[in-house]
N, C-alpha and C positions, 0 to 999 in steps of 0.2 A: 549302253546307257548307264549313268552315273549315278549309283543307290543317294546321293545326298543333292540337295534340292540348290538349283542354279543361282548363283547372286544377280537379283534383279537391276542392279547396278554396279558399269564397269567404271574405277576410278579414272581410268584415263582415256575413256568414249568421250569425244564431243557430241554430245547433241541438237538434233535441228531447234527442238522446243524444249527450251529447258525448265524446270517448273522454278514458278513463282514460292516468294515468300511466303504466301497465304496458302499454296498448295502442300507444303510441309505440315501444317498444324490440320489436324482431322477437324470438322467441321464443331463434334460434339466434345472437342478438350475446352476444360475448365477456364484456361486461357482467357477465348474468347469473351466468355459471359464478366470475368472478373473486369477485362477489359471495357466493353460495355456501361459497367455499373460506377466505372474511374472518368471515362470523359461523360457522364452525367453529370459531373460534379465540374463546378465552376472555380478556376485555378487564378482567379485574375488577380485576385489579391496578391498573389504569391509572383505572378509578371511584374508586379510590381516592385519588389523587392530588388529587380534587375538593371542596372545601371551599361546601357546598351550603344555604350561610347567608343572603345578601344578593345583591340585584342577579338579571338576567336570567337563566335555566336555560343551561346551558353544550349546546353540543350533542355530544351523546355521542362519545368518544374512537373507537371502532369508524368514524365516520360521517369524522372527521376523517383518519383514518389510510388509511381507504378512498379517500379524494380524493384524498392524497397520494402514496400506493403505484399509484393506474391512471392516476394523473395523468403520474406516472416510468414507466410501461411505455406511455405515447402519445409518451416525450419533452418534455412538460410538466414544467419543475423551476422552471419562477419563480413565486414564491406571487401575482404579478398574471395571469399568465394561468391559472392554478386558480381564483382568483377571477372571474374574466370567463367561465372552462368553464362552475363553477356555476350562473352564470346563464342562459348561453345554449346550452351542448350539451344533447343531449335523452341522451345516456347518461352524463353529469354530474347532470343532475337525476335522472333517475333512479335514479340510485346514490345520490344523496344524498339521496330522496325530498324536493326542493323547498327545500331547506337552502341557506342561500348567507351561507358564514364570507367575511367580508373578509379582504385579503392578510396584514392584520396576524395575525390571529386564525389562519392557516394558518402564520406566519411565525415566529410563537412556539409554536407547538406542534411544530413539527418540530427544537427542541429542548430544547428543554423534560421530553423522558419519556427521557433515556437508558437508565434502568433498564430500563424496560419495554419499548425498542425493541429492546436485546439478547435479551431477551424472547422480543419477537415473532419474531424471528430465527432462533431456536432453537426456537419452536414451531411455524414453518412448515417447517425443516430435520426435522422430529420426523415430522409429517404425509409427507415422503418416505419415512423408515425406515418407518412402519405401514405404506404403500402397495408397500414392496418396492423402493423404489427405489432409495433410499440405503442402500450396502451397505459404504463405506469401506474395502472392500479394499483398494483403489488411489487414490491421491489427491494429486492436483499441486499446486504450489505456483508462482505466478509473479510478477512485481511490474512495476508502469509507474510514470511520472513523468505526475503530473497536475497540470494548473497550479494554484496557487495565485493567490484573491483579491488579488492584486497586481501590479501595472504590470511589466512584465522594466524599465522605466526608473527605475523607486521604488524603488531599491537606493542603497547609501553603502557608502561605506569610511570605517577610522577615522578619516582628515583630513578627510573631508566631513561627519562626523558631530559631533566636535567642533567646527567652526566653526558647525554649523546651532543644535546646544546653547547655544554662549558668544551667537550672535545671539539665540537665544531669551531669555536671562536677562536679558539687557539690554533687551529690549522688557518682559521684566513689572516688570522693575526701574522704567523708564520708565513705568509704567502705573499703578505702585502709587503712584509723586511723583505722577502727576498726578492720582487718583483721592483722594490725601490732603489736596492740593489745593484737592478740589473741596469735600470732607468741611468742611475748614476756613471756605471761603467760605459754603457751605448754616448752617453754626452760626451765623455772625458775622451771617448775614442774618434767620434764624429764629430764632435762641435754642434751638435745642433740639435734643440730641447725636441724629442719625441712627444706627441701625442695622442695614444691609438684610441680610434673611435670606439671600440669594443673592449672588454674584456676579458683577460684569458681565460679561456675555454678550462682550465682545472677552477683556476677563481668564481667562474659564472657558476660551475656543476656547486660548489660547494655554498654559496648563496641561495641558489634554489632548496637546496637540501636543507639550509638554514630558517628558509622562509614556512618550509613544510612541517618543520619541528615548532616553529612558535607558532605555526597555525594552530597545531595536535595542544599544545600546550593551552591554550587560548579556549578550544570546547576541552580541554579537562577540567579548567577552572570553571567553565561553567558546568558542566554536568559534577562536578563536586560538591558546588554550592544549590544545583536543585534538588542533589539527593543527601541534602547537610539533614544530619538529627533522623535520617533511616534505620531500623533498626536491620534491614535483611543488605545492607553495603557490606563487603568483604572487608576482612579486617588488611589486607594486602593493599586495597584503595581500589579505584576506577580506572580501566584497560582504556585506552583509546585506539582507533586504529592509525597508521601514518601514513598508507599510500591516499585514503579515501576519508579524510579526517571527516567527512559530514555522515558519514555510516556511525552505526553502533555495534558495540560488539554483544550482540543476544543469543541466547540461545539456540542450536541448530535443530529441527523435529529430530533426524538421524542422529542424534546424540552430539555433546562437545558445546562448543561456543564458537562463534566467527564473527567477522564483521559483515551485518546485515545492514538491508533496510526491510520496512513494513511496506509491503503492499495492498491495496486497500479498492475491491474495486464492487461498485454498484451495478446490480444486475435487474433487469426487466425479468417479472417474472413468465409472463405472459410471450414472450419470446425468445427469452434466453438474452439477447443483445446488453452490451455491457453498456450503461450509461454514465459513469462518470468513473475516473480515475484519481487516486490518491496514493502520495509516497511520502512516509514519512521515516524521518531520520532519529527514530526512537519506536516502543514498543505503545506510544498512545494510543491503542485503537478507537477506544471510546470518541476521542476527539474531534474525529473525522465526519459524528454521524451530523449532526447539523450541519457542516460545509456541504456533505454529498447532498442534501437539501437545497439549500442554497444553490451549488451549482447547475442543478439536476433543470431547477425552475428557471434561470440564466439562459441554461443551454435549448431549453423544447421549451419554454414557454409555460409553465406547469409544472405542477408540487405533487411528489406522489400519495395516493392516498391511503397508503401504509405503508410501513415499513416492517419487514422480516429479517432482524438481527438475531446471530445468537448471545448468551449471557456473556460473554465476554465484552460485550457493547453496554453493558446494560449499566446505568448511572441516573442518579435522578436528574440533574440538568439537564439529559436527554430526553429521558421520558416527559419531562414537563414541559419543554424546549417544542418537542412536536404537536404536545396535544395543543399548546397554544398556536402553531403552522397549522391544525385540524389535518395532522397527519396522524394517521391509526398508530399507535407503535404495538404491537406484539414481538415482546424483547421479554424472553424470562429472567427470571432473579438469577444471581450466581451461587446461591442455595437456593436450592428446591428441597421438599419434601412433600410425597405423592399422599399420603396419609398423615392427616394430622389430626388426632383426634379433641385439640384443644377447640376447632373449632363447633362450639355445639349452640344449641339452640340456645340454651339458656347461662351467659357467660358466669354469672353469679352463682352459679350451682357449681361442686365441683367435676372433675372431670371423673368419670368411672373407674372404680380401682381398677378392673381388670386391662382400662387402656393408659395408663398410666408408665406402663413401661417401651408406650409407642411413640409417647411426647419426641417431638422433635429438638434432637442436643446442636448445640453449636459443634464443627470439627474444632474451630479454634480455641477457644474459651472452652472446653470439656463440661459445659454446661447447660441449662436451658436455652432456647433460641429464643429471641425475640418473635417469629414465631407460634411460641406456646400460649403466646398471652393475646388477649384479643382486645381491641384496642373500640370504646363506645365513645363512638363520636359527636351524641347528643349533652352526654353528661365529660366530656372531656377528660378519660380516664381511662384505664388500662383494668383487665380484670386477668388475677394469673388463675394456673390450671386447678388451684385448688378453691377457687371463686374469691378469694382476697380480692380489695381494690388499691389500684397502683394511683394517687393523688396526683398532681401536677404540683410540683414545691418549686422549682425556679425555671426561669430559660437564662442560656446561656448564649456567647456570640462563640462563631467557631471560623478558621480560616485553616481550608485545605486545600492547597496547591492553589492559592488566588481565589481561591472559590468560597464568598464568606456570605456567612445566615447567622440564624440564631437555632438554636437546640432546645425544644421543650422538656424538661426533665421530669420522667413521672417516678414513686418510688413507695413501695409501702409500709404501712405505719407501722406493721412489727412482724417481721416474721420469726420469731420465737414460736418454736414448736411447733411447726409448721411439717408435716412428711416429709415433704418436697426441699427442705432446708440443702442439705447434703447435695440434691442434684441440681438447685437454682441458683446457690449462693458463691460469686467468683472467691477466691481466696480471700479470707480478713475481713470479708463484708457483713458487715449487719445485715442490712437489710437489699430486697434488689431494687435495683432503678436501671430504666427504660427511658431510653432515646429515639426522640421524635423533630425530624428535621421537616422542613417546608415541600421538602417533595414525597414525603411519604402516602398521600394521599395519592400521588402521579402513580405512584409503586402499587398500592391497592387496586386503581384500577386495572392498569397493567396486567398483574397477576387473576384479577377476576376473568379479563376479555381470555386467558390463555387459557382458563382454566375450565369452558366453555365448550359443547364438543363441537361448533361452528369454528373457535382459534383453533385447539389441537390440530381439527383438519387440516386449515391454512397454514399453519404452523409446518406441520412433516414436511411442506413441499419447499421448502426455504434450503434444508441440506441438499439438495440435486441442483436445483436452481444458482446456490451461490457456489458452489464447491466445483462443478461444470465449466465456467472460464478456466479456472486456476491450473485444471487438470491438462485443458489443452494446451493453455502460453504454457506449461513446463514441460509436456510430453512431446505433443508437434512443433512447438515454435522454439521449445530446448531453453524458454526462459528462468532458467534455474538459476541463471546470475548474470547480473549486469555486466553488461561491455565497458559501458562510461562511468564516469566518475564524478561526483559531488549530484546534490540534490536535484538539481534545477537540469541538470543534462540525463538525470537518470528517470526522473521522471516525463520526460519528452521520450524515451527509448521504451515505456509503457506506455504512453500512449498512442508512441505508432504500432504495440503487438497489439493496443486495445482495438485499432482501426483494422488493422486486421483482421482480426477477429470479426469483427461486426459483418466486415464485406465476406467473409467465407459464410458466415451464417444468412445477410442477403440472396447471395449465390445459390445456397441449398432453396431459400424458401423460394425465389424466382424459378431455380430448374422444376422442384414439385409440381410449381403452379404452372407450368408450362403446358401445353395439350400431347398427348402424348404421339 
């Protein structure tokens, strides 16, 4: 008898009953259930899209989308290992019941349906709300830098860009004499005027190549002209990238510089589920928060009723932006300080010597913070740490990046001999003044609701909540950088890890809720 255990299957036995398809996959693999929760969902939109005239039967969009979405919750995002699944996993096959699309055929279909992938998106998010999951009470908002289809070394600036252009022109220039050339010698030899439908394959390569340079050329001029009068531009000028000219080149967390995009996604807090996606081709994160608003109420039907952003979101157009949506915002300031003892009972009095050396400094300006001073909103004035009153003397109009108001200027009548001179006064200044724009009152409440031990609460649970997507599209689904290339095709390649996502976390909450 043979100490090691007998192969329960012989390669080349025929057998009388041979197992079925279904008999492969164990009853309780994940499979099934992802399967399940795909034809729940109504694909007709997307039959439609099918022009069912000529040539081979298409394999239905359900069957394709199915590969695609359990393909990205194994981690599988390259349309050649999809293709190699489908033939050789046995819950690839049977998910696809024996279907086996080539990489191309998966390659173009996963952009190809934008309409309908936003779609799908929102009708897997939908299947949360009926299930009681998604309840949008509370909803985070947070954003990463994911690399972009391009080299961090495939970047120029405008002197390396212009001499890549002038070399360019001068080789098709060079391409076109010799290809005129040729035209003349073929007549002179044959008698009879050629005309090729095409163009030579060197000539076409270096056209494209032409067309990818003045694309790069074209966002340098504009990211020039919106970072014109910056004081933190490199004195070198503005990188751009050139395989993926709609990327940025931002900084990496891991150290360096590459070309990125921002990714930007809205998370349910109450279920984890991600409810709306955003990519942006720059590091605005702030800008995003009002769209995921907007989108959020589009896609369910309903506006969340708060929002858990960190300070990096945080801007008064925003905060004023939602309190008028009568969306909560709890978004702290991007200064903070935990102790301040400017704020006291009686603003007019001044602040105690002995706390006096707690005041809260600007990092930047190495001086008092705005802050320190407490701002009476009956009498329209500012009172500083040493009970001085700061007057209102002008307003001013201001425009920043499009964005224009007017600035209430408060400032006091003399501080001459004042303690506090040395540590309130920016360089050269007499006296200080105090700026007050139209959403500072947005910013006050703000910081009140945070400061509350009901926000704090609600507050802590925002880092687990929003930080939880990101960790899985980059750990399991390996989304640490995009496949595709430009805005609009990169941003459909996050929203199908975001559907994914969603369906792996249906999955779990369905298997829980199952009777055991």
């Amino acid at each position: 008898m043979s100490h090691w255990a007998a192969a329960p299957l012989n390669r080349h036995q025929v057998t009388l009953f041979a197992p079925t398809l279904d008999d492969t996959i164990d009853g309780d693999h994940p499979v099934r259930l992802f399967d399940e929760l795909i034809r729940a969902i109504d694909f007709s939109s997307w039959e439609l899209m099918y022009v069912q005239v000529a040539g081979q039967p298409p394999i239905h969009p359900r069957a394709m989308a199915s590969c695609i979405l359990y393909g990205l919750s194994l981690g599988m995002r390259s349309s050649r290992k999809l293709e190699d699944a489908c033939g050789n996993r046995l819950d690839f096959l049977w998910l696809m019941q024996g279907r086996k699309p080539d990489h191309a055929t998966i390659c173009g279909f996963r952009t190809d349906f934008e309409p309908q992938l936003k779609d799908l998106f929102r009708r897997v998010g939908r299947v949360g709300i009926e299930m009681g999951l998604v309840t949008l009470n509370q909803v985070t908002l947070d954003g990463t830098s994911t690399r972009a289809n391009n080299s961090r070394y495939n970047t120029a600036r405008r002197s390396s860009l212009e001499q890549k252009l002038a070399a360019l022109d001068e080789q098709i220039e060079q391409r076109m004499k010799e290809f005129g050339e040729q035209d003349r010698r073929e007549d002179e030899l044959y008698g009879v005027e050629t005309s090729p439908a095409k163009l030579p394959r060197s000539l076409a390569d270096l056209n494209r190549r032409q067309a990818e340079l003045k694309k790069a050329m074209v966002n340098l001029a504009q990211r020039e002209a919106a970072r014109q009068g910056r004081k933190d531009v490199s004195a070198k000028g503005v990188s751009v990238p050139l395989s993926d000219a709609e990327s940025r080149v931002l900084p990496n967390k891991d150290g360096g510089n590459a070309p990125n995009y921002t990714s930007v996604l809205a998370v349910d807090a109450d279920s984890g589920l991600i409810v709306d996606t955003q990519v942006l081709g720059s590091n605005d994160e702030p800008s995003t928060v009002l769209p995921a608003v907007a989108n959020i109420e589009e896609n369910f039907g309903d506006k969340p009723a708060a929002m858990m952003i960190d300070s990096g979101f945080h801007s008064g157009p925003n905060l004023l932006g939602l309190e008028q949506q009568d969306v909560e915002a709890l978004i702290p300031a991007r200064q903070q300080f935990r102790e301040n003892p400017a704020l006291r009972e009686d603003p007019s009095q001044p602040v105690a010597q002995e706390d006096l050396c707690r005041l809260p400094v600007s990092p930047q300006l190495k001086v008092l913070d705005k802050a320190a001073f407490v701002f009476d909103r009956a009498k329209d004035r500012y009172h500083c740490p040493m009970g001085r009153v700061l007057e209102r003397v002008e307003d001013r109009k201001y425009n920043r990046d499009g964005n224009k108001g007017v600035y209430k200027i408060y400032a006091c009548a003399s501080c001459a001999g004042c303690p506090l001179a040395s540590k309130c006064l920016p360089k050269k200044a007499m006296v200080r003044r105090i700026c007050r724009d139209e959403y500072e009152d947005a910013r006050e409440r703000a910081a009140a609701r945070l400061s509350s031990e009901e926000g704090r609460a609600r507050y802590r649970r925002r880092s687990s909540v929003a930080e939880t997507p990101f960790a899985v599209l980059k750990t399991t689904m390996n989304l640490r950088q995009f496949l595709l290339r430009g805005l609009s095709k990169v941003r459909q390649e996050l929203c199908w890890a975001a559907t994914a996502y969603n369906l792996v976390k249906l999955m779990r909450f369905k298997a829980a809720a199952a009777p055991a």
